[in-house]
N, C-alpha and C positions, 0 to 999 in steps of 0.2 A: 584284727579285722574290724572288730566292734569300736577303738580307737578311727580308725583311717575313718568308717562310715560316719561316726560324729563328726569329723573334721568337714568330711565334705557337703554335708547337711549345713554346717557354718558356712562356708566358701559356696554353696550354691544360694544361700536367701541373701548372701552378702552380693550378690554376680546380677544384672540384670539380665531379665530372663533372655534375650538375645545371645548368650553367650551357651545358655543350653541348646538340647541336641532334640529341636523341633527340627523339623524337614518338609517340604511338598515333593512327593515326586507323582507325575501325574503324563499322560499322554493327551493327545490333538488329532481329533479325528474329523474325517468328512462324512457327509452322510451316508457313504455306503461303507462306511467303519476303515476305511485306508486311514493312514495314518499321514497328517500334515505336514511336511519337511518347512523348517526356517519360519513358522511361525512365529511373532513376538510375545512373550508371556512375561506378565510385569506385576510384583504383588505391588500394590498404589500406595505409595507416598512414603516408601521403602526406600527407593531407588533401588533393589533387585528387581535385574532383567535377566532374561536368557531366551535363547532360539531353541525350535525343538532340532532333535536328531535326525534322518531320511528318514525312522521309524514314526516319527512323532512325536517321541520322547522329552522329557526334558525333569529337573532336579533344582529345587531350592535347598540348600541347607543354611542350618543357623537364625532360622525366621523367630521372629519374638510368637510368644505365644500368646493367645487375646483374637479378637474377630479381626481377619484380615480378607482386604479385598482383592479379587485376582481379576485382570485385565487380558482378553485374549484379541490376537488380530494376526491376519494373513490374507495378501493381496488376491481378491475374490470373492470374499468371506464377509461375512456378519460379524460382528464386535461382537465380545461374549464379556459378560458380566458374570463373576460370581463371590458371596462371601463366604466366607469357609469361618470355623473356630476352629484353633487350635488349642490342645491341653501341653501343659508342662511334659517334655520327652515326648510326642507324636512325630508320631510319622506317616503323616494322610496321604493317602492312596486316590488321587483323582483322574476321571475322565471325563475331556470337552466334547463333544460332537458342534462342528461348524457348520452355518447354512450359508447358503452361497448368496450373492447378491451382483447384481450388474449394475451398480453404480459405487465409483471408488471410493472407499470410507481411507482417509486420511487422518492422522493423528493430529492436531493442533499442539507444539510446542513448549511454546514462549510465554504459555498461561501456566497462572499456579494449580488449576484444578481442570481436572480431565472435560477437552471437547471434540468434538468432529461432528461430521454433518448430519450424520445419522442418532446421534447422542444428545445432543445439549439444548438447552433450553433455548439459548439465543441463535440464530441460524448463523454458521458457518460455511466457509468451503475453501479449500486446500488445492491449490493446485502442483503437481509432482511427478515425481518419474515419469514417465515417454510421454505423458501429458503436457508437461511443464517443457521437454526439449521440442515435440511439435511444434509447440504455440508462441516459444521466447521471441522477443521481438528487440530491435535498438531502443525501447523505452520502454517502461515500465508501465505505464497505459493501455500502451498496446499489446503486451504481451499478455493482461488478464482481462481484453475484454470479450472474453468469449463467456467469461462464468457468468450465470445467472446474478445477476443485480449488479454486474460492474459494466462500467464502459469507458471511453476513453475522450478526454477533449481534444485529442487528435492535433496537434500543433505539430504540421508538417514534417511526420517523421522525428523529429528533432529533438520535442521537450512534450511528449505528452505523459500525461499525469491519469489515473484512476477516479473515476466518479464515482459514488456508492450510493445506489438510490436517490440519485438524483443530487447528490449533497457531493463536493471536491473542497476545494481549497486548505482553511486554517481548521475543518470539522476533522478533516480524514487526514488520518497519523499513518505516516511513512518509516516504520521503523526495517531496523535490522538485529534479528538476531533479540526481538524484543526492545532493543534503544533506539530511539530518535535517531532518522538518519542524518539531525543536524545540516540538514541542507535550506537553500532558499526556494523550493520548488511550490512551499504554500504560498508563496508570495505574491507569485505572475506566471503566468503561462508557458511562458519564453522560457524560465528554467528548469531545467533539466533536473529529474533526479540524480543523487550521487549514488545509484546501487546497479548492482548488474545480473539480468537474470542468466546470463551461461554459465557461470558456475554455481547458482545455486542448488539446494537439496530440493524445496519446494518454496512455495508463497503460498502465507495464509491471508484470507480475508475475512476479517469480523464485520458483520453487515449490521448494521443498527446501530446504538453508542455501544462503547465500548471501553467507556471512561472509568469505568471499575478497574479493568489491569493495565490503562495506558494513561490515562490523565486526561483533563477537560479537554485536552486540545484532541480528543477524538469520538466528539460525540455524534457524530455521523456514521462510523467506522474505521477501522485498522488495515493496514498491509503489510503484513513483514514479511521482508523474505530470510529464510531461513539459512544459511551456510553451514558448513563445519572447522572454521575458521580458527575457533579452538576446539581443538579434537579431544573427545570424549574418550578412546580407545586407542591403542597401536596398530589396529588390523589394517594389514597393507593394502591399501585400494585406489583405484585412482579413475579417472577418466579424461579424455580429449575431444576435442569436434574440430573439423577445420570445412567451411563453408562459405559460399558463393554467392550473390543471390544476382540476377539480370536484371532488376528497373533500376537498380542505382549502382550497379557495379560492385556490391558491397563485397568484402573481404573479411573475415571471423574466424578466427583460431582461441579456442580458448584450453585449460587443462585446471585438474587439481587433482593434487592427490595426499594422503591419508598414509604414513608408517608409524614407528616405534622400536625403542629398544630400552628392555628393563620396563624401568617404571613413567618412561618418560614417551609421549608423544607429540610429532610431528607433522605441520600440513600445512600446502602453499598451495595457493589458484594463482592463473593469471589468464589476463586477455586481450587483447586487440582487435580492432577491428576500423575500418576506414570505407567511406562509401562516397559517391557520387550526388550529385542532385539528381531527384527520382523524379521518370516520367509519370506521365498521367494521360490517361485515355484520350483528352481535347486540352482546350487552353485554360489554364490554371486560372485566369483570371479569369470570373463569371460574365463582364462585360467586354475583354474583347476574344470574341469564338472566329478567329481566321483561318478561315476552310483551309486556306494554301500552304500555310504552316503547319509541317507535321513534327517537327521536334518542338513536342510538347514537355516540359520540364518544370519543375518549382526552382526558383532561383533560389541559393543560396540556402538547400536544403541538403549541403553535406557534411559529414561529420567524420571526426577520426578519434578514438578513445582510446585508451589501454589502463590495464590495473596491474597492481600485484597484491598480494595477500601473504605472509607467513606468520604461523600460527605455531606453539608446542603449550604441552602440558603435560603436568605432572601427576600420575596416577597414582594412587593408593587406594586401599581395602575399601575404605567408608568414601569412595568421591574422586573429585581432581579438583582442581587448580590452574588457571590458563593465563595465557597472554598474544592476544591477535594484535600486528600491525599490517594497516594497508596503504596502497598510496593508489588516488583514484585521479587521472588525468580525462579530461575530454574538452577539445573542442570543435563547437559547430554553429553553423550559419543560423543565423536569424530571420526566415523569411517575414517579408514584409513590415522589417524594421527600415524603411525610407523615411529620410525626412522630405525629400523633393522629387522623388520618382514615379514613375506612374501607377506604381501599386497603390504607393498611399493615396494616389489624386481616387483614383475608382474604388478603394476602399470607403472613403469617406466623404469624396464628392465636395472636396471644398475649396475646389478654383486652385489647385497648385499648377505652375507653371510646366507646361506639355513639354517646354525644349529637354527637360530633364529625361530622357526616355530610358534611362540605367539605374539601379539601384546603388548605391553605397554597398562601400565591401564594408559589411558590420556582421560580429561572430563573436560567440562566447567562449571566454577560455577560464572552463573549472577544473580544479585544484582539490583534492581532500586529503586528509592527512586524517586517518582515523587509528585507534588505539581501542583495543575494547578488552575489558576482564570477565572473565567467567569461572566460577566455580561450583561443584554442588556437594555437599557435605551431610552424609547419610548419620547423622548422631545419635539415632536410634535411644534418645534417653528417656526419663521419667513424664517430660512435657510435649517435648520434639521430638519430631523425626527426622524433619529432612532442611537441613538450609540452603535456600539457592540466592546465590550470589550474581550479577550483572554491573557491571560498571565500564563508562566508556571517556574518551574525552577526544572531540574532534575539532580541526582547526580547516575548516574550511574561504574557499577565498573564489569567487567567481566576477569575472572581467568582461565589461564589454568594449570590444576594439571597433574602432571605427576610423577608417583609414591609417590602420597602423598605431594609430594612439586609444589610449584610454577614456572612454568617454564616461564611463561607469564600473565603480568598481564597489562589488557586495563581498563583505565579511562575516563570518559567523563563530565563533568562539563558545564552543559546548564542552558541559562538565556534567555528567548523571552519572546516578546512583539508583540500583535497588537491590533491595535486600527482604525477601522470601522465608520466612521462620513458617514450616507446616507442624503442627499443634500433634501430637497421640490423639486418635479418634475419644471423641469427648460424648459419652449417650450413642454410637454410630455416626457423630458428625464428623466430618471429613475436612479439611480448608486451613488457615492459617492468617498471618497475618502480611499485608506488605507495606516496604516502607520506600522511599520514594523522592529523590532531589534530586534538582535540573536544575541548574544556572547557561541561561543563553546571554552571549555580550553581540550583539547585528551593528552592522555597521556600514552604512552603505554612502558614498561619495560619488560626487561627480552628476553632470547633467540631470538625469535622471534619476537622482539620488530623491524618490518619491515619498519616502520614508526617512525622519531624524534618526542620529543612532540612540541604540535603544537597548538596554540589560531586564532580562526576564528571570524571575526566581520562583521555583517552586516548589515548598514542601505538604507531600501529601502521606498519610494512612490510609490504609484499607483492610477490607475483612472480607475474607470469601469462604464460603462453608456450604456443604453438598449432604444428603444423606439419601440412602438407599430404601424408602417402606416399602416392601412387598414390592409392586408392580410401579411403583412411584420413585423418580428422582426427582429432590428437590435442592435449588440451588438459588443461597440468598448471599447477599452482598451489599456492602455499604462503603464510601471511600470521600474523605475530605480533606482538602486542598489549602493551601495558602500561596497564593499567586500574587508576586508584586509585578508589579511595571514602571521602570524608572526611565524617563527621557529628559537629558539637561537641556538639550537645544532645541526644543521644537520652533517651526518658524510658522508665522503668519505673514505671505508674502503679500504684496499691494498687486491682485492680479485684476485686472482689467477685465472684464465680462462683455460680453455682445451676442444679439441674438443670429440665427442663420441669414436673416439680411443684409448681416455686414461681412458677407462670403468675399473672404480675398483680402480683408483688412489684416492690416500686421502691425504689429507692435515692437517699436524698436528694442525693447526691456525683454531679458532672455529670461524673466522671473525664474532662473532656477535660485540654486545656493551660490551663487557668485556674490562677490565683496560689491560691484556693480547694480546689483539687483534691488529693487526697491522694497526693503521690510518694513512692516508695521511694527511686528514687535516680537521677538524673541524670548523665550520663557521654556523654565521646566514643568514637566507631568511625573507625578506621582502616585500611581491607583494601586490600590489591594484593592483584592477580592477574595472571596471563599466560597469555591462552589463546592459542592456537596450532591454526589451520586448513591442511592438507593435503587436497588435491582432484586428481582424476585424473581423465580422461575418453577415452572415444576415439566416432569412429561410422564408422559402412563402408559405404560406397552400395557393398553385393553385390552389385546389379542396376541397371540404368539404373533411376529411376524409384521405387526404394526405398533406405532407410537403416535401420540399426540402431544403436541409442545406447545407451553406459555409464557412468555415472557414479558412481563413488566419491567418499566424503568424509569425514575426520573431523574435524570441528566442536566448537570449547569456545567454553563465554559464561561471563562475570563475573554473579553474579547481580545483580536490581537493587536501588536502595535499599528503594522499595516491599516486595520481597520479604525483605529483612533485616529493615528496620526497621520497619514499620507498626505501631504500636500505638494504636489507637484506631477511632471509631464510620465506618464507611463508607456510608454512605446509600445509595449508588448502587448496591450489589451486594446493601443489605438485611442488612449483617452487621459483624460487629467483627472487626478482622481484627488478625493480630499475626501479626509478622515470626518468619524462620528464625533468629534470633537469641536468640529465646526460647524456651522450652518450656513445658508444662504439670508441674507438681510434683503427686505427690498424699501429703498424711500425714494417714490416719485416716479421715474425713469429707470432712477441706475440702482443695480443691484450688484451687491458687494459681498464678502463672504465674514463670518465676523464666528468668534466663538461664542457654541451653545449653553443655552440654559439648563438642556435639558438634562439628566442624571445618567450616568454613564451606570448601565444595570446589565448585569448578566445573562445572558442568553441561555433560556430553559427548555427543555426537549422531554415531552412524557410521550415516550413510544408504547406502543403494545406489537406484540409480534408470535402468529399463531400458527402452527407447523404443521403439519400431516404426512406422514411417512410410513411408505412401506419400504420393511429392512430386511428381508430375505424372501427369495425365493427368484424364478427368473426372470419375474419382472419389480423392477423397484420405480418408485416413485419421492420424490419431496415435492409439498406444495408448502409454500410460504405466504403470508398475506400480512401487513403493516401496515400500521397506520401513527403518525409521527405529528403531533403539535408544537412548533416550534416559538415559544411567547421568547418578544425582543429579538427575533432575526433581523444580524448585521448584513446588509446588501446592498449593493449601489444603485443609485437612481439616477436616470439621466436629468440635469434639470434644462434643456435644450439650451443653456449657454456654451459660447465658445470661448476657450482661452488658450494664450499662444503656450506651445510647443515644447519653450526654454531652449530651444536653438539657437537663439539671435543672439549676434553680440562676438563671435569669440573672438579671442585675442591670440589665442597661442598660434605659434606659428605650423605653418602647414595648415592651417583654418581661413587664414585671413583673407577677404574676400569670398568666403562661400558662405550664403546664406542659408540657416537649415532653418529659417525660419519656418511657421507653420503652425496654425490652429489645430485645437484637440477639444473632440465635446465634452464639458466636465459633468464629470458620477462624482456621486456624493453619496455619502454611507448614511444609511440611515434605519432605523430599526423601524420592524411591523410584526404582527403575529402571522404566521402561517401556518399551512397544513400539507402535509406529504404522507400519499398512501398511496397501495401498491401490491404488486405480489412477482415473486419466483415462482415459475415450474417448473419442474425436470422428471420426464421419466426414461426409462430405459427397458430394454428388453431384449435378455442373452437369449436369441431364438436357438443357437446351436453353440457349441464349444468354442465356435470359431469368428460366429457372426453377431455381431449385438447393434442395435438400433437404438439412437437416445434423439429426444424431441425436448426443446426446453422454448420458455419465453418469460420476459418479464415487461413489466410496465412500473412508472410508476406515474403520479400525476402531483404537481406540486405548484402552489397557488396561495396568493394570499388569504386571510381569513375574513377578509371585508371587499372579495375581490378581484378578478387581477391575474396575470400568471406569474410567474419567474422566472426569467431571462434562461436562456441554454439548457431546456429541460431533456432531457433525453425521449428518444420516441420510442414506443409501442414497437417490439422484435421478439421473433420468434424464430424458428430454426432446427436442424434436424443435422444429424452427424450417425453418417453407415458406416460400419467399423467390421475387417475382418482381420484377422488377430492368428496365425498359426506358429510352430515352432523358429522356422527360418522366415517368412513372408507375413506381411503388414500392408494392407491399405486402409486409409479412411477418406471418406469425402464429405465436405461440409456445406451444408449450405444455408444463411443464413439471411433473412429479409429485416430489413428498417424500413419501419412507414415512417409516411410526412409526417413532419410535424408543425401543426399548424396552431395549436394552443404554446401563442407567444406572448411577449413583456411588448409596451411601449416600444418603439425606434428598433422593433429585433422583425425581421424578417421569415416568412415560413420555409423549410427545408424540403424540399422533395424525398420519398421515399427511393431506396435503393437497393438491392440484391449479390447480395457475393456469394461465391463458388471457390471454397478453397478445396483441396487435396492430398495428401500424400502417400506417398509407396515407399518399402522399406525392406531391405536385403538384409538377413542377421546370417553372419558364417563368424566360423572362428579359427585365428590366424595366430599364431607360437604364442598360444595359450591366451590371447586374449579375444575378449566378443566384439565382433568387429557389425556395423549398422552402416550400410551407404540406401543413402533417400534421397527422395527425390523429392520437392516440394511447390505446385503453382497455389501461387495467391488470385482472386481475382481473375478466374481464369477466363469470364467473358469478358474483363476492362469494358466493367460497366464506370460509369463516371461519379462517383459518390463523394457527396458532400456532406460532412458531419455536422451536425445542428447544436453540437456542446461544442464547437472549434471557434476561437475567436478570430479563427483565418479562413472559415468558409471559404468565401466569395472569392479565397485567392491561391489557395491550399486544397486541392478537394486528396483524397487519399492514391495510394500509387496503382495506375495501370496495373496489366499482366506481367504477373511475375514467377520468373523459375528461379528454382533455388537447387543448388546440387552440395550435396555433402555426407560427411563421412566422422563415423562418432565412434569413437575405440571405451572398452571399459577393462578393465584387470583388477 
């Protein structure tokens, strides 16, 4: 015996301590001591998880010994924090008591270090389960502009995109699953995301930068949405929806589901969906309101999509290993993409010929091919804990057809990398390092080909690190970049300028990229950059029950090509745009455009962002308030010249004789310092088990610094959502007011204030063992007539009439 004991005294200091027989077992209780069934319990940065028992129960074994920190959560419930030590051989004995809260705290993913809305320094918010299926919309815009500080630029149903604080475009990162959704949606308006919210798990939004776990190109803010694409588990689960909606006739079926066998798991989604052009309460078009016409519609606002997704991976003890393929089809209509119809005449008022009273058949037909890797790997050794692995590569391709032919076609060619090393707590510090490469190859041809083609490279490091003092979290971060931007072809075309008195002049030169066309001069760009993000945070639960949060950051982005180099006709925004690369020249009369002198500089963002939360009890609250300096904001400015179109001229056949000729007022990029500040509110209040009350609003206000406003700000809304919530029965009703807004840019017109009333009811029974949900859903239920003031189709697009929606959503 006294042999075997020295052996194993050898064989235990030789074994990391994770191999010894430390343990948690512990229970999850409510406040009146019941015990919580299906809780999440997670020691942090482990990757040990488990759910409790219907008693509340639940069991770690094999945990290393040293100070670890335990993460509690259950839908109702207050997050619980606690660090616990453990000695060599323990087996700690704990109990949680949970407090309740009526606003849903959601976990954040896709980041290396723990957040959610009620937690972290920088304000978050999650949107998810029956939240996320109420609110899913055909675009990604639409579907999250109900959360405090997001909203939508509203492009007719078809392509709308996410604002955050007043900030959209190349600021705010559209990932998936954490990666770049590699689409052309920063681009222009017109296109569409390639992601789709009915199969996701949830969608998160990072409000502020966010360039620490995403890279320069989102220093505005983040949206991922989340899936299970590669599946973490083999637990068999799945869900469907199949749904109806009456202003556009739309049709939606979608499914995924989640098995396994052994070691290895399995998961596919898929979707479809096709719809009509959507009505609208009067005439789409703000200038002609003809009483006698009641089929009121947006032309060429239908679409038809479908996806597939399959997904498997590989499980074992310490982790898995994955591999997703998807193929994302969609296309749809382009309103008020005319080159000679009357939308475009009353969009922009500039003498197009009236015989034309039809628009062109023009639609977008996108393509993706995505490939994405995942893995996460528990190593538990002397330095590490945890490595998480992401990698994707996607070959996206988007078409614009215009009378059956091509008239534009966008290419995108992505290749990313990251890779997550989380550190053994070092002093109580918590975080890791990440590392980070993205190669984009964009390629865009044809008419409107606005942008040269153009390969993006970026390697970044980062460092993120959190610790717990007493009543204090504090969470610092630091992340630097190498961004190159290569363009071989850029062109400088001979385009002709005139002011609005030469309304109706045409130019026979179609200045696009044709052989035809009159260039100056042809030339490569090649710019490095290196931005560099530092972020600080801390928050102080000063009272049981409340917290205060602070958040610093100073934030650079590499500008993007679009904004350097764009020179040419943009349909989708209604203008000729040209990059920060050029300038306008003026000698005498005539004014020319001519490359700049000035120094192409990084665009810097020092936010502050300061939180107020209450986190349990039956009424909860978050107040948010920001304030955002932007030095070297890229933005377009009108400079009241007009130039032609790039329609004129074609030659191929099935063209010949139709002139698309046609003037566009040219934006020119140019940087200025400005300022954006603002605030979210949201409170809530579970008055009874069944019934809860939430009121939220935000604003923000966004201007130059010597100045001025900034073209499509979002307006001043507020809003109120009655929710009753029982075992089998669900209603909520929403209603939700946008004031005017009347602090606008130059040549930008003011928006009327408007009020929606949405709704829905919801039947839960359950049918050969699965839960079965039929709803019923009006949108807009007065068809009041609302015109978005972030839409760059106002005046021709206002949003859909009254709308029922009927359907039926299965889970197993």
């Amino acid at each position: 015996m006294h042999r075997v004991s020295k052996i194993a005294a050898i064989v235990g200091a030789l074994l990391p301590m994770s191999v010894l027989a430390q343990s948690i077992e512990g229970v999850v209780l409510n406040k009146n001591g019941k015990g919580v069934a299906n809780a999440h319990v997670e020691v942090e940065d482990t990757g040990l998880k488990t759910k409790t028992d219907k008693n509340g129960r639940f069991v770690f074994n094999n945990v290393s010994a040293g100070i670890q920190e335990l993460h509690v959560t259950a839908p109702g419930f207050a997050h619980l924090h606690k660090d616990i030590t453990l000695t060599e051989s323990e087996n700690k004995q704990l109990t949680f008591t949970l407090e309740r809260t009526p606003i849903e705290v959601i976990d954040v993913v896709a980041t290396p270090v723990h957040m959610s809305v009620m937690e972290s320094a920088s304000p978050v918010s999650v949107l998810g389960g029956e939240s996320l299926r109420r609110q899913q919309s055909a675009t990604l815009g639409d579907t999250l502009e109900d959360l405090p500080g997001v909203q939508s630029n509203f492009h007719a149903n078809v392509a709308s995109t996410p604002i955050i604080r007043g900030l959209s475009g190349p600021r705010v990162l559209i990932a998936q699953n954490g990666l770049d959704v590699s689409d052309v949606s920063r681009v222009g308006p017109d296109h569409s995301v390639a992601s789709e919210a009915s199969t996701a798990q949830q969608i998160e939004v990072l409000r502020g930068p966010a360039t620490l776990f995403y890279g320069s190109g989102a220093i505005g803010g983040v949206v991922n949405v989340v899936d299970g694409r590669v599946p973490t588990d083999k637990t068999t689960r799945g869900e469907w929806l199949l749904e109806g909606d009456s202003v556009n006739d739309q049709k939606l079926a979608s499914f995924n589901v989640t098995t396994g066998v052994e070691s290895f798991a399995f998961y596919a989604d898929g979707y479809f969906r096709e719809s009509d052009d959507y009505e609208t309460p009067g005439a789409p078009d703000i200038d002609h309101d003809d009483e006698h016409d009641h089929d009121f519609v947006v032309e060429n606002s239908n679409e038809q999509s479908e996806g597939l997704t399959l997904g498997t991976s590989y499980l074992f003890d310490r982790g898995y290993i994955g591999i997703a393929v998807e193929q994302f089809n969609r296309e749809y209509g382009i309103p008020g993409h005319s080159h000679a119809g009357e939308e475009n005449e009353h969009d922009h008022d500039h003498g197009h010929d009236e015989a034309h009273d039809e628009e062109e058949d023009v639609y977008a037909d996108l393509n993706q091919t995505r490939v994405q890797l995942q893995g996460e790997f528990n190593v538990d050794g002397k330095w590490v804990n945890r490595i998480n692995l992401r990698g994707g590569f996607t070959d996206y391709e988007h078409a614009e057809i215009e009378d059956g032919l091509i008239g534009t076609l966008f290419e995108n060619t992505t290749q990313e990398l990251k890779l997550d090393v989380m550190h053994k707590p070092i002093g109580e510090w918590h975080g890791g390092l990440s590392f980070h490469v993205k190669n984009s190859d964009v390629n865009a041809q044809g008419e409107e080909a606005f942008t040269p083609p153009s390969e993006e490279t970026t390697y970044a490091l980062a460092i993120m690190e959190e610790r717990h003092l007493g009543d204090f979290l504090v969470q610092l971060g630091g992340r630097i970049e190498r961004v190159t931007l290569d363009a071989e072809n850029v062109l400088l075309p001979d385009l002709e300028l005139h002011g609005h008195d030469e309304e109706g002049a045409e130019d026979d030169h179609g200045h696009g990229h044709d052989e035809d066309n009159h260039i100056t001069r042809v030339f490569s760009v090649k710019n490095a950059f290196t931005p560099v993000t530092v972020s600080a945070g801390a928050v102080w639960d000063f009272t049981p029950g409340y917290n205060i949060g602070l958040s610093l950051s100073r934030s650079e982005r590499a500008p993007s090509a679009s904004e350097l180099l764009s020179f040419g006709p943009h349909i989708g925004t209604g203008s000729y745009e040209v990059g920060a690369l050029f300038a306008t020249h003026v000698e005498g009369d005539e004014t020319d455009i001519e490359l700049t002198d000035e120094q192409i500089d990084l665009e810097t963002a020092n936010n502050i962002d300061l939180t107020l939360r209450k986190t349990q009890g039956d009424v909860g609250f978050v107040f948010n308030a920001f304030y955002n300096q932007i030095d070297n904001y890229y933005y377009q400015v009108d400079t009241g010249l007009f130039g032609e179109g790039g329609h004129g001229g074609h030659e191929e056949e099935g063209h010949e004789g139709h002139d698309h000729g046609g003037e566009l007022p040219v934006y020119i990029f140019q940087t200025d310092d400005v300022i954006l500040h603002g605030f979210e509110a949201q409170v809530a209040w579970q008055a009874t088990d069944t019934f809860k009350t939430t009121l939220f609003s935000d604003y923000v206000r966004a201007r130059l610094q010597d100045g001025g406003d900034l073209p499509r700000t979002p307006p001043l809304r507020f809003g109120s959502q009655f929710s009753y919530e029982e075992a089998q029965f669900s209603a909520h009703l929403d209603i939700t007011r946008y004031q005017e807004q009347d602090r606008i840019a130059a040549e930008e017109t003011a928006t009327d204030g408007y009020t929606l009333v949405d709704a829905t009811v919801s039947y839960n029974l359950s049918v050969l063992n699965q839960d079965i949900a039929i709803y019923l859903k009006g949108s807009n239920l007065t068809d009041t007539e609302a015109r978005v003031h972030t839409s760059f189709l106002k005046d021709i697009a206002p949003r859909p009439g009254r709308s029922i929606a009927l359907g039926v959503r299965g889970y197993y």
